[in-house]
C-alpha positions in Angstrom: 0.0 0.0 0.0 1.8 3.0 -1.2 1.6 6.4 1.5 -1.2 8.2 -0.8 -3.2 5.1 -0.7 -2.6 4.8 3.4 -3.6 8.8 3.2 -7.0 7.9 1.4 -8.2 5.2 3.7 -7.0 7.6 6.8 -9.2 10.0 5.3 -12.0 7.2 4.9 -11.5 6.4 8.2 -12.4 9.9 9.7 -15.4 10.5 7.1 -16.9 7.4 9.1 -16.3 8.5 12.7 -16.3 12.6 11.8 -19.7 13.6 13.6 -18.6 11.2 16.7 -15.3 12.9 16.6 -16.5 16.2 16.5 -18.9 15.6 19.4 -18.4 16.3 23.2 -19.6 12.4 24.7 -20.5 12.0 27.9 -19.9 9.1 29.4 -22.3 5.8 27.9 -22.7 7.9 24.2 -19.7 6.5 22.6 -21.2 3.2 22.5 -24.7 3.8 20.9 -22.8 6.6 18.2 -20.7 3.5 17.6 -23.2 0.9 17.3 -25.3 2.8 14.9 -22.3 3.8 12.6 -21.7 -0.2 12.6 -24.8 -0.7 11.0 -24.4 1.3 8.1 -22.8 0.8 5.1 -19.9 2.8 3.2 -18.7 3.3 -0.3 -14.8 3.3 -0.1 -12.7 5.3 -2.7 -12.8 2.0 -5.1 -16.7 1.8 -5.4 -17.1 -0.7 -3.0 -20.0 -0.7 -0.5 -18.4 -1.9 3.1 -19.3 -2.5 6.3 -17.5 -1.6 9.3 -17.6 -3.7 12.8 -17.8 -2.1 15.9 -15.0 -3.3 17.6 -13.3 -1.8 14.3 -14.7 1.6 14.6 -13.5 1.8 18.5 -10.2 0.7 17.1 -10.4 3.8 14.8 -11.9 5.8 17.5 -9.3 5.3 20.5 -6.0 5.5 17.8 -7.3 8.7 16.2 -8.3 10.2 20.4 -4.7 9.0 21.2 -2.6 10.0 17.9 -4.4 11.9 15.4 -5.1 11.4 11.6 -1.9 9.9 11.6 -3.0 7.0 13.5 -6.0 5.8 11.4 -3.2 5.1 8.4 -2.9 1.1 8.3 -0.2 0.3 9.3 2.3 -1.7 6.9 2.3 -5.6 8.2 4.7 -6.5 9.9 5.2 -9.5 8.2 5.9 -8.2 5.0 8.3 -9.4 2.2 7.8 -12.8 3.8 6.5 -15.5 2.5 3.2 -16.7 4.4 3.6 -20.2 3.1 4.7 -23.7 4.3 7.5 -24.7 3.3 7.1 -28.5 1.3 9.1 -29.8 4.4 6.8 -28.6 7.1 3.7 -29.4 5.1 4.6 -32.7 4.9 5.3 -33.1 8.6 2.1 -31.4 9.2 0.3 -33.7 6.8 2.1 -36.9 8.8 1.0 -35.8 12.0 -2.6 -35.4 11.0 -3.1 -39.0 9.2 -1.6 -40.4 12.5 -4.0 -38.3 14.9 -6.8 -37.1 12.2 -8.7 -35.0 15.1 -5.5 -33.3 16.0 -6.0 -30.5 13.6 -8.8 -28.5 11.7 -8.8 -28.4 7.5 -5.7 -28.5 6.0 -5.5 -26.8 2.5 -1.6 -27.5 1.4 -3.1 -27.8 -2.6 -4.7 -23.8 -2.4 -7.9 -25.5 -3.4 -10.1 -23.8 -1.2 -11.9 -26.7 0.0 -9.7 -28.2 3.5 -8.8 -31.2 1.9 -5.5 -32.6 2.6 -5.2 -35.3 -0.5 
């Protein structure tokens, strides 16, 4: 995500909390001004209608209180440039472990199918 593209979803961000950020609450308003924002839904700068949790919006809420505009930018993950995948050796460990203890684990989905299916 390039730093204009972390700018636009900032500014997405505080279009959705701006009249709860603007407002003086009193203790046991935040959560009701919240809970009605979580039911609505919002076109984002690609077109796309979304929907925003509540626990999401506090998020947003509390980081933009503590740090500003600034701090509804996503952050980069931390994670990045690295790969996400199983490597062949592990996948096959995981794969031996599971035929010899079938309710050890949940779905496996080594083939990127989609469907769980370890064969």
């Amino acid at each position: 995500m390039t730093d204009d593209e972390r700018n636009q979803e900032a500014l997405f961000r505080h279009a959705i909390l701006g009249d709860v950020l603007s407002r003086n609450l009193r203790r046991g308003q935040l959560h009701p001004a919240l809970k009605q924002l979580a039911q609505q839904t919002y076109e984002d700068r690609h077109g796309r209608m979304r929907r925003v949790a509540y626990k999401t919006l506090e998020e947003w809420y509390y980081k933009y209180r503590n740090g500003g505009f600034n701090a509804l930018k996503p952050r980069p993950r931390k994670d990045r440039h690295r790969s996400r995948v199983l490597g062949e050796d592990l996948q096959q460990l995981v794969l031996a472990m599971k035929r010899e203890d079938p309710g050890a684990f949940g779905a496996c989905d080594f083939a990127g199918t989609g469907t769980g299916r370890t064969d």
